[in-house]
C-alpha positions in Angstrom: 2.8 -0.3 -8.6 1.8 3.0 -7.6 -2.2 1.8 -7.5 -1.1 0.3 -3.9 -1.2 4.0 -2.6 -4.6 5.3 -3.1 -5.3 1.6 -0.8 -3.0 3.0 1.7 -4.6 6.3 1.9 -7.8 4.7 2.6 -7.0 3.0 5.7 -4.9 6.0 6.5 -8.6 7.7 6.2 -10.0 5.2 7.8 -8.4 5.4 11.0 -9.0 9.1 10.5 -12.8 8.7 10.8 -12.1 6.4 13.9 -11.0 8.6 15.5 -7.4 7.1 16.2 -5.5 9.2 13.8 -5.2 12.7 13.0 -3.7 14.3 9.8 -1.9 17.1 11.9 -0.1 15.1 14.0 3.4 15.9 13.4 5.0 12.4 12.3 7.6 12.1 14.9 5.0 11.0 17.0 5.2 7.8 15.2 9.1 7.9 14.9 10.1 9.2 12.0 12.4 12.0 11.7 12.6 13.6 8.1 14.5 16.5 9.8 12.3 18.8 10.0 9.6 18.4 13.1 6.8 20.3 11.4 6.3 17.3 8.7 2.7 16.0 9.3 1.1 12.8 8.4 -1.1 14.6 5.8 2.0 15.8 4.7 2.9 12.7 3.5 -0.4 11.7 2.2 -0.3 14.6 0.0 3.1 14.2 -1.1 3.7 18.4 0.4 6.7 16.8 3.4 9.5 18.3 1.0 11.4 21.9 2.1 9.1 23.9 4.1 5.4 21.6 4.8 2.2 21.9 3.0 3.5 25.0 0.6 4.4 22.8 -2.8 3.2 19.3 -3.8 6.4 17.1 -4.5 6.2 13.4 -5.5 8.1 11.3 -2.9 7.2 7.6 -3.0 9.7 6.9 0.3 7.8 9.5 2.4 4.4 8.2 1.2 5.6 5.0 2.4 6.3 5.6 5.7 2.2 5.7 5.7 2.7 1.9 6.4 4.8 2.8 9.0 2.4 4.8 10.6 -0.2 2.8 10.3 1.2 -0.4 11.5 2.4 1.8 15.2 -1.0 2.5 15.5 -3.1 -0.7 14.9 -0.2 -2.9 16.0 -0.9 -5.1 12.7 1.3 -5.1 9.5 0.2 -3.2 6.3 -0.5 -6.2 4.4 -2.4 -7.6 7.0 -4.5 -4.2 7.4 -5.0 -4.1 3.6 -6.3 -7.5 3.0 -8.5 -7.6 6.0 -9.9 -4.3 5.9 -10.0 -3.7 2.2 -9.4 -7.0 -0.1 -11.2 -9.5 1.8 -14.5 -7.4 3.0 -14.6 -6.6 -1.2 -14.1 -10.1 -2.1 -11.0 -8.9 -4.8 -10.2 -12.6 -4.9 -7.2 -11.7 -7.5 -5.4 -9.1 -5.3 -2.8 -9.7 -2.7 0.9 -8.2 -2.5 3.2 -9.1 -5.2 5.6 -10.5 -3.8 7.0 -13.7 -2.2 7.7 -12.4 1.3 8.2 -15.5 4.1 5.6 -13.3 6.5 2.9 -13.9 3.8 3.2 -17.6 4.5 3.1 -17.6 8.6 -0.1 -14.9 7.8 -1.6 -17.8 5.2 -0.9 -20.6 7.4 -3.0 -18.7 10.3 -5.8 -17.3 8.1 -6.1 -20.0 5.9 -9.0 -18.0 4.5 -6.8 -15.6 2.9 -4.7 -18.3 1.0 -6.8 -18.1 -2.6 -6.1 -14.3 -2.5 -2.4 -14.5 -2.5 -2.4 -17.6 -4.8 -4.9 -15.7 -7.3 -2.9 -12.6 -7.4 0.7 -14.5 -8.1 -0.6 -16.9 -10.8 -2.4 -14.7 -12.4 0.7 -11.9 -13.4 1.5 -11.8 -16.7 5.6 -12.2 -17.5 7.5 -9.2 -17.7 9.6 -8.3 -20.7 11.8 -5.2 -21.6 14.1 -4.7 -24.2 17.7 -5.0 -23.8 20.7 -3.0 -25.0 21.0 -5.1 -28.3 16.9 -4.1 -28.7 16.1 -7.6 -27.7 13.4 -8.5 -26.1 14.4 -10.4 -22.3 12.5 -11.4 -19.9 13.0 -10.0 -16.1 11.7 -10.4 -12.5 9.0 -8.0 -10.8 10.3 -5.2 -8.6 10.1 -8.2 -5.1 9.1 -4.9 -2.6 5.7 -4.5 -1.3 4.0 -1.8 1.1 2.6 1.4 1.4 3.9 2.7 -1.5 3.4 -0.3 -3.9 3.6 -4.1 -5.1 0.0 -4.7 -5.0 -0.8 -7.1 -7.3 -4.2 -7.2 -8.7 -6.8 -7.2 -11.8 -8.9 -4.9 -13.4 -11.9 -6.7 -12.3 -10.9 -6.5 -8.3 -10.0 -2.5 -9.2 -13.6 -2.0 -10.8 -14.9 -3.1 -7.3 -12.8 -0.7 -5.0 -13.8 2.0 -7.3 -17.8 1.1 -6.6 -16.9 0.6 -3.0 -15.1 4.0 -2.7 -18.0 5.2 -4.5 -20.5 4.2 -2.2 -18.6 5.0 0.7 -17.9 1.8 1.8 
């Protein structure tokens, strides 16, 4: 779920420190229109793009989202392929890869065959999900199938453990 953000705001940081992206830079520069000009892309990051920019913090998993958006108009790759090259692969999270079944995943796979094992990994390995039902029964269900900036990352504790060193090494 919502573990796929903190991902996204490092390669939104990322780009930062390349020099190719600048938190000020009012998102309509990357064509979104929230309807109010003065939204920023750290606006989104910090989840402060609701009434009047940067005064309150507001939880707004769509906004946080268009991230992806951003990011993919400026690298001219798409936010999977961003996240499993530039984070998943480099950190060898073997059991991490996006959630869900998407038909792009396949063409990606089928050209880096490298990156096959990661999406195989991270769909085998999900446990079943269950809820209860009206009657307090117990039922199985399907996954949310949605991935991007602002979630649908599948992965393990294991693969998470090595992010966390990474981030804390600066890597």
């Amino acid at each position: 779920a919502s573990i796929t953000k903190t991902f996204t705001s490092t390669l939104v940081m990322e780009q930062v420190e390349k020099g190719k992206l600048d938190l000020l830079s009012p998102v309509s520069v990357y064509g979104l229109d929230f309807g109010n000009p003065a939204i920023t892309v750290r606006n989104l990051l910090t989840h402060t793009s609701e009434e009047e920019p940067g005064t309150h913090y507001q939880y707004n998993g769509f906004r946080f989202g268009q991230l992806g958006t951003i990011l993919e108009k400026l690298t001219g790759q798409p936010f999977y392929q961003l996240l499993m090259e530039n984070i998943v692969a480099p950190l060898h999270m073997n059991s991490t890869a996006p959630g869900n079944q998407s038909p792009a995943y396949q063409t990606y796979t089928q050209e880096k065959k490298e990156m096959l094992s990661y999406f195989q990994s991270a769909i085998s390995g999900l446990a079943k999900p269950y809820e209860l039902n009206a009657n307090g029964e117990l039922v199985e269900i399907k996954y949310l199938d949605e991935f991007g900036a602002f979630g649908g990352l599948a992965s393990t504790v294991k693969d998470l453990l090595k992010y966390s060193a990474a981030i804390d090494r600066n890597q």
